[in-house]
C-alpha positions as CSV (number, residue, x, y, z in Angstrom):
1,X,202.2,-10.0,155.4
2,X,202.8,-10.3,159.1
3,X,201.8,-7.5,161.3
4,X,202.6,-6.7,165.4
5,X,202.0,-4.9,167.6
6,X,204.2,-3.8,170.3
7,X,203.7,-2.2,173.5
8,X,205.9,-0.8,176.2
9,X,205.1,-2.6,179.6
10,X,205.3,-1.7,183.0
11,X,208.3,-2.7,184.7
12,X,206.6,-4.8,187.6
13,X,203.8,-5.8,185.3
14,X,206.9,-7.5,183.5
15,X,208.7,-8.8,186.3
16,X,205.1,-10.2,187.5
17,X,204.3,-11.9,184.1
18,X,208.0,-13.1,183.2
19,X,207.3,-16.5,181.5
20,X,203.2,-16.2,182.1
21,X,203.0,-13.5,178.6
22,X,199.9,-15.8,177.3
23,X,198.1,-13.9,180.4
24,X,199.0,-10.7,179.2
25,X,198.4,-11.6,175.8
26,X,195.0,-12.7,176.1
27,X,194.4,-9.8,177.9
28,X,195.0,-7.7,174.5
29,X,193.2,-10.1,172.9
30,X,189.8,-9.2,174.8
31,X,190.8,-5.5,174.5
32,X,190.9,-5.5,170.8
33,X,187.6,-7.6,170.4
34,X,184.8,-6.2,172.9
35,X,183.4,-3.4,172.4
36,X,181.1,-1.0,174.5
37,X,181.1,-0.8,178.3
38,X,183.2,-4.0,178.6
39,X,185.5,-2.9,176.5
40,X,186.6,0.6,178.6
41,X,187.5,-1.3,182.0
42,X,189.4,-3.5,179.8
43,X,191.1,-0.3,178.1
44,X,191.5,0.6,182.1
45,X,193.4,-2.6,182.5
46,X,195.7,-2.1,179.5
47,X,196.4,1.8,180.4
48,X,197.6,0.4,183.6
49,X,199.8,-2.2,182.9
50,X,201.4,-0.2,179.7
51,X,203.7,2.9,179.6
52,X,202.8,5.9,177.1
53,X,205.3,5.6,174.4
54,X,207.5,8.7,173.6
55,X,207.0,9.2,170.3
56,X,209.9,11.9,169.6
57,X,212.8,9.2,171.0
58,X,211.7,6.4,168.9
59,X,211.2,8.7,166.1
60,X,215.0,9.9,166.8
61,X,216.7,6.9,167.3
62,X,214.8,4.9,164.2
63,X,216.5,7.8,162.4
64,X,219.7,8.4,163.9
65,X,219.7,3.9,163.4
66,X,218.7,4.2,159.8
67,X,219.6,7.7,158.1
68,X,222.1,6.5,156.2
69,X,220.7,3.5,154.6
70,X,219.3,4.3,151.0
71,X,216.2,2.1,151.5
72,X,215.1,3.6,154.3
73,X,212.3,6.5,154.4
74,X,209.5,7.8,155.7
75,X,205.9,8.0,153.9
76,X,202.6,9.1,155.2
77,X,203.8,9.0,159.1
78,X,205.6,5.3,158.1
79,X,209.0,4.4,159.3
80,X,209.9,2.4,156.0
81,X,212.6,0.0,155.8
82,X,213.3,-2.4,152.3
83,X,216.0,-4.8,151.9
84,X,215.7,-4.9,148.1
85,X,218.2,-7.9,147.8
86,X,216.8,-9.6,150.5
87,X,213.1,-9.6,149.3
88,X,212.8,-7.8,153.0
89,X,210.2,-4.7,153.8
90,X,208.9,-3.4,156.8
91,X,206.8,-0.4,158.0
92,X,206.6,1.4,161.2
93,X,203.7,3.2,162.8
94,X,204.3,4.7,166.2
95,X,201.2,6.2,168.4
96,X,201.4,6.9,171.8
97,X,200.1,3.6,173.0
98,X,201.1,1.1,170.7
99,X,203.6,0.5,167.6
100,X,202.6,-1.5,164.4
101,X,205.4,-3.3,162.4
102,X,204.3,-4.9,159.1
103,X,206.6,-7.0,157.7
104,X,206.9,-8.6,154.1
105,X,209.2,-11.1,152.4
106,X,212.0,-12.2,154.5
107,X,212.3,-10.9,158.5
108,X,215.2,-9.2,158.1
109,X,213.5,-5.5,157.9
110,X,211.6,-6.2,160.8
111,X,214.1,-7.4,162.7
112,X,216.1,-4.5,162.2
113,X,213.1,-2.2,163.5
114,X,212.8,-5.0,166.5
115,X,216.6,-4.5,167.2
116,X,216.4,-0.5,167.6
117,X,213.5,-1.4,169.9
118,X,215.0,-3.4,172.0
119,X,218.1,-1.0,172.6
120,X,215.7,1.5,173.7
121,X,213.8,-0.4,176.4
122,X,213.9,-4.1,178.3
123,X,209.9,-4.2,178.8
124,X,208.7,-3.9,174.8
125,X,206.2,-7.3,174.0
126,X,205.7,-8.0,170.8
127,X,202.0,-9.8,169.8
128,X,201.5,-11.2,166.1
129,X,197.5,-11.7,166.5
130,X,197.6,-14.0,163.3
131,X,199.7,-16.2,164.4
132,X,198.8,-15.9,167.9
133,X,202.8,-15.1,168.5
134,X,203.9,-12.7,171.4
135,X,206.8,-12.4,173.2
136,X,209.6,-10.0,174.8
137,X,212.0,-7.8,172.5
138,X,214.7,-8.5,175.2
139,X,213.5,-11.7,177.6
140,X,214.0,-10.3,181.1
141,X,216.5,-11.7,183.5
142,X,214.6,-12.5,186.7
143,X,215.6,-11.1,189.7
144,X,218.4,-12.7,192.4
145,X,217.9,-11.7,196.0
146,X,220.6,-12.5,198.3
C-alpha cells in the first residue's frame, strides 16, 4: 500500500523552494517524528508555510469529478475510488491541514484523486514517507521578470 500525504503550500513558500522540496520535505519529516516542546515550534513552522485546506470545495469537486462513476463512494469520512478492472483503489481523507491518499494495486485510482487536486490548486506537494517520494501536483513555472 502506498500512502501520502498532501499539503496546500504557501504561494511564496513555493516560489521560494521551487526545485529545493527535499528542504521542505525534511522539514515534515522532523514534524511528524519529535515530539514535546520541539515538536510545537516545528508545528509553528509548518502552520506557516501551509494553507488551511477548505474542506467543503475538495469535498465538492471530488464529487461533482466522481459522482457518476459506479466505483466511487464514500465510507466512514473516505473519499473511495476502485478501478475493479484495473486492480486500482484509492482512499481519501481530507482534514483541514493535510490530505491522506492510500493507494493499492495499480496508480491509476490515485492518480485520478491527484488529478482533481491539481485542478484545484498550483501549490499542493505530495510526500510518500515510505519511499521518501515528494513532489508538486502541478511543478510550478518560475517567474520571468522583464
Amino acid at each position: 500500500m502506498r500512502t501520502y500525504e498532501v499539503y496546500l503550500m504557501e504561494e511564496e513558500v513555493a516560489y521560494a523552494y521551487f526545485q529545493k522540496q527535499m528542504l521542505l520535505y525534511q522539514l515534515f519529516v522532523e514534524y511528524k517524528m519529535k515530539r514535546g516542546l520541539k515538536n510545537q515550534y516545528v508545528k509553528k513552522q509548518v502552520d506557516y508555510v501551509t494553507r488551511p485546506l477548505d474542506i467543503s470545495y475538495i469535498q465538492s469537486e471530488l464529487l461533482q469529478s466522481f459522482s457518476r462513476y459506479p466505483h466511487f463512494f464514500i465510507h466512514n469520512d473516505y473519499f473511495v475510488l476502485e478501478y475493479p478492472h484495473k486492480k486500482s483503489r484509492a482512499s481519501m481523507k481530507i482534514s483541514s491541514q493535510c490530505i491522506t491518499i492510500e493507494g493499492d494495486g495499480n496508480v491509476d485510482a490515485e492518480t485520478a484523486f491527484f488529478e482533481v487536486l491539481r485542478k484545484l490548486d498550483s501549490y499542493f506537494l505530495a510526500i510518500n514517507y515510505g519511499t521518501e517520494e515528494y513532489g508538486w501536483l502541478r511543478p510550478i513555472k518560475t517567474r520571468k521578470f522583464v
